[in-house]
C-alpha positions in Angstrom: 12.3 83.2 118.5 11.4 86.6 119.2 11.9 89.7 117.3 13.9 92.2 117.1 12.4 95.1 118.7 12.1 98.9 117.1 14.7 99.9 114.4 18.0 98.4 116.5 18.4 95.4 114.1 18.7 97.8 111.0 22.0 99.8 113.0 23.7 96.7 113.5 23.1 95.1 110.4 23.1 97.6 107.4 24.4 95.4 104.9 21.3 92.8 105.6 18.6 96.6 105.8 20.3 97.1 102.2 19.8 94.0 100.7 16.3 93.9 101.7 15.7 97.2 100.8 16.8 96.5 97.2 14.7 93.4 96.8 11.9 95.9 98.2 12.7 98.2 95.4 13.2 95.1 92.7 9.1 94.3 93.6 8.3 98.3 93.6 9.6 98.2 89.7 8.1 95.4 88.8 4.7 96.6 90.1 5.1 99.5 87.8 6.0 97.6 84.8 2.9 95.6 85.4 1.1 99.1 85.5 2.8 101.7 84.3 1.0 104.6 86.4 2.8 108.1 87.9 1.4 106.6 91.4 3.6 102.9 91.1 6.5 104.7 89.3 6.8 107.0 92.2 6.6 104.4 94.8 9.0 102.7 93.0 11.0 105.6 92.8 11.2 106.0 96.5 11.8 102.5 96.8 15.1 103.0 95.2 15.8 105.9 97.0 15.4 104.4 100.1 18.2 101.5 98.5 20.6 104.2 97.8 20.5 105.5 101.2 20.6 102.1 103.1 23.8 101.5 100.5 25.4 104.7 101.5 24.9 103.5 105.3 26.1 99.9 104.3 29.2 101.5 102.6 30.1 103.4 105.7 30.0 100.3 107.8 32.3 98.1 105.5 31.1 95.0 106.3 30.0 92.0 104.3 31.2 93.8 101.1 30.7 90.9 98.7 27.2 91.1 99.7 27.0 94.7 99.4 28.6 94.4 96.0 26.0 92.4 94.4 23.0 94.5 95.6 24.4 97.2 94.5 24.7 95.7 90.7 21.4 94.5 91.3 19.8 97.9 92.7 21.6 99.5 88.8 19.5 97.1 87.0 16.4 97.9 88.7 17.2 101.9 88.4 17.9 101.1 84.2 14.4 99.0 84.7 12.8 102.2 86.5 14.5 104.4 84.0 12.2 101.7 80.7 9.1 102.8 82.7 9.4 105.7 83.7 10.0 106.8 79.6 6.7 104.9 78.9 4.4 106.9 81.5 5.8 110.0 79.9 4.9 109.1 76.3 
């Protein structure tokens, strides 16, 4: 099965770009609970960033809601996970 070339997939399917940019985001956070470091928190950071803005594009599409939906409940709990370590690096 080949794969899909250059960044075409992620236009046509940005509910699918969403959810795997959340699950990136998820690992991102966990890395910096593991070690809780300026360097991991701001990966994670931009991790979630990058979630937010595949959301935003995943919204605007309106497709496969129910999907979207439970990323986007899943991306809040890693941004109230990021929030835990991001208090603990400042302290």
């Amino acid at each position: 099965m080949a794969k899909h070339s250059g960044e075409s997939w992620k236009k046509d399917h940005p509910s699918t770009l969403f959810g795997y940019s959340v699950q990136k985001a998820d690992r991102a956070v966990k890395q910096a609970m593991s070690h809780p470091e300026e360097t991991t928190v701001g990966h994670a950071s931009n991790s979630i960033s990058h979630a937010e803005n595949a959301l935003l594009n995943a919204e605007q599409h309106n497709e496969h809601m129910d999907i979207v939906e439970q990323n986007r409940e899943q991306l809040e709990v890693v941004k109230e996970q990021l929030q835990e370590v991001q208090e603990i690096v400042e302290d």
